[in-house]
Each structure stands twice: as structure tokens, then as C-alpha cells.
N, C-alpha and C positions, 0 to 999 in steps of 0.2 A: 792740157796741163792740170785742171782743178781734176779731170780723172784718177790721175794719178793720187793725188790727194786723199781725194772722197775716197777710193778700194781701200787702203790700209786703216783709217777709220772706221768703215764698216764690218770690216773684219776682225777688227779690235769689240767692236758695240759687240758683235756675233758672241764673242768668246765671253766675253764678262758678261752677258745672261746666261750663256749655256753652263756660265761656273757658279752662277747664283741657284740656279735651279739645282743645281748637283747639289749645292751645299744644304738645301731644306731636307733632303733625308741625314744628313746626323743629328745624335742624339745631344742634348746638351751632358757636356762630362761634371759640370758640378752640379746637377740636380741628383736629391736623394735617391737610395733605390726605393722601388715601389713599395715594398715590405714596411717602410718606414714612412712611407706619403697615407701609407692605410691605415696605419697605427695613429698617426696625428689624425688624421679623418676622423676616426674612431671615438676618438676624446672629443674632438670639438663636435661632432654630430651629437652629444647628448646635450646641447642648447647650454652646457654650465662655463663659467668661464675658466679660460685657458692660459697657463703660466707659460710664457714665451720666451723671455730672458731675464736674466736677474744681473744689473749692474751694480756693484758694492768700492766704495771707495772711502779714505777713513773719514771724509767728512758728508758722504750721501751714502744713501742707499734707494735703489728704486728697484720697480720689476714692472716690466711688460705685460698686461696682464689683457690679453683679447685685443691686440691693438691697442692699446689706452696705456702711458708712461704713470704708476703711480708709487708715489715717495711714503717711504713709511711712515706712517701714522695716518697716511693720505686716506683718500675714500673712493674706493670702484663701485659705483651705485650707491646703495646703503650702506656697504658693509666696509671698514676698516681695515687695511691692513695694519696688522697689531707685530707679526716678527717675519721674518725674511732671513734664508742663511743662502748658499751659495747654490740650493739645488729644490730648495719648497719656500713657498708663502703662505702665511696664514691670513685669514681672512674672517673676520670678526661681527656677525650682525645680527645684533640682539642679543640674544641665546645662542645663536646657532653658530658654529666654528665650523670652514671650510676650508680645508687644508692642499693646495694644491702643486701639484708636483712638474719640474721642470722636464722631468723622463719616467713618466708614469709607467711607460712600458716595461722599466727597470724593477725588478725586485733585489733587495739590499737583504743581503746574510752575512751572517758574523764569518770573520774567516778563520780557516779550520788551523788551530794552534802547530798540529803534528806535520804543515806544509809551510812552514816559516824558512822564506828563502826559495819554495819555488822548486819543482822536481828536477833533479841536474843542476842546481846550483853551486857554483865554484868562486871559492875568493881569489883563487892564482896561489895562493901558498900549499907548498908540499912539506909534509915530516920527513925527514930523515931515518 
């Protein structure tokens, strides 16, 4: 009688490894693509510190800066943070101003006046 037991047991132990092991080849779906893990590499491999998030709310303001939570006016190392907006921080020590950016990858240009609205843009209303 405990054979009967023990075989669907076993059989069950059987499948729930052989579905653990299947599941170590996928990829994780929320990890960045690589393009973007090498880009971050990039900035933090030059040893300087690194703006990670910036939370703003109307009575705090703080930014992440290399792992370390610091509040405006606060201090990362020597230097102060002096302003904070929703996508750079400045950073203030001595003399020297480091200005560091939440997507450095990004370059910001004015946008081009003669594409207001977008190519193909439609309101819904027709003339007559």
C-alpha cells in the first residue's frame, strides 16, 4: 500500500526539478536591454558619481546619487547639492560645479517650430 503512495510522489519530485531546470534558460523580461546596461556601465566606470533617481514632492526634494539618498542642500562627500529639477542635479564643491544627469545618454534639442503637431496630425474636424 505505502507503494502506491511513494510512485505518484516521486513522479511529482521528478517533474518539479525537470521544470526548474527548464526554467533557468529564460531571460528575465524586465531586465534592460544590453545597449542600455552598457551605457550605464559607461558613466559609472569613469569612478564619478552617478545621478540614479530624483524624487521631488512639494515639501522634499531628494536624488539618489551612487546609492546614497541626498536631500537638497544635503552633502555627497564634500560637495553640496545646491539645485535638483526633475532630470539633472547640481552639485557644488568649492569652486568646482558638477552637473550630473539622470540620462546622460540623452541629447536635448530645441524642437523644430515647422513640425508643430507631429507629421500626419489630425484634429478630427473637416471644412466643408
Amino acid at each position: 500500500m505505502s507503494l502506491l503512495i511513494l510512485k505518484p510522489g516521486l513522479a511529482f519530485a521528478g517533474m518539479m526539478c525537470a521544470a526548474t531546470t527548464l526554467a533557468q534558460g529564460l531571460a528575465d523580461p524586465t531586465r534592460p536591454p544590453a545597449s542600455l546596461a552598457a551605457a550605464a556601465g559607461s558613466v559609472a566606470a569613469t569612478g564619478g558619481p552617478v545621478l540614479q533617481s530624483v524624487m521631488m514632492s512639494p515639501t522634499r526634494k531628494v536624488a539618489m546619487i551612487s546609492g546614497q539618498l541626498v536631500v537638497l542642500g544635503g552633502r555627497y562627500g564634500t560637495a553640496r547639492l545646491v539645485r535638483l529639477t526633475d532630470s539633472e542635479a547640481v552639485l557644488r564643491d568649492g569652486t568646482e560645479t558638477i552637473v550630473l544627469s539622470l540620462y546622460p545618454q540623452v541629447e536635448k534639442r530645441p524642437a523644430d517650430k515647422g513640425a508643430r503637431g507631429g507629421a500626419g496630425a489630425t484634429t478630427g474636424k473637416t471644412k466643408k
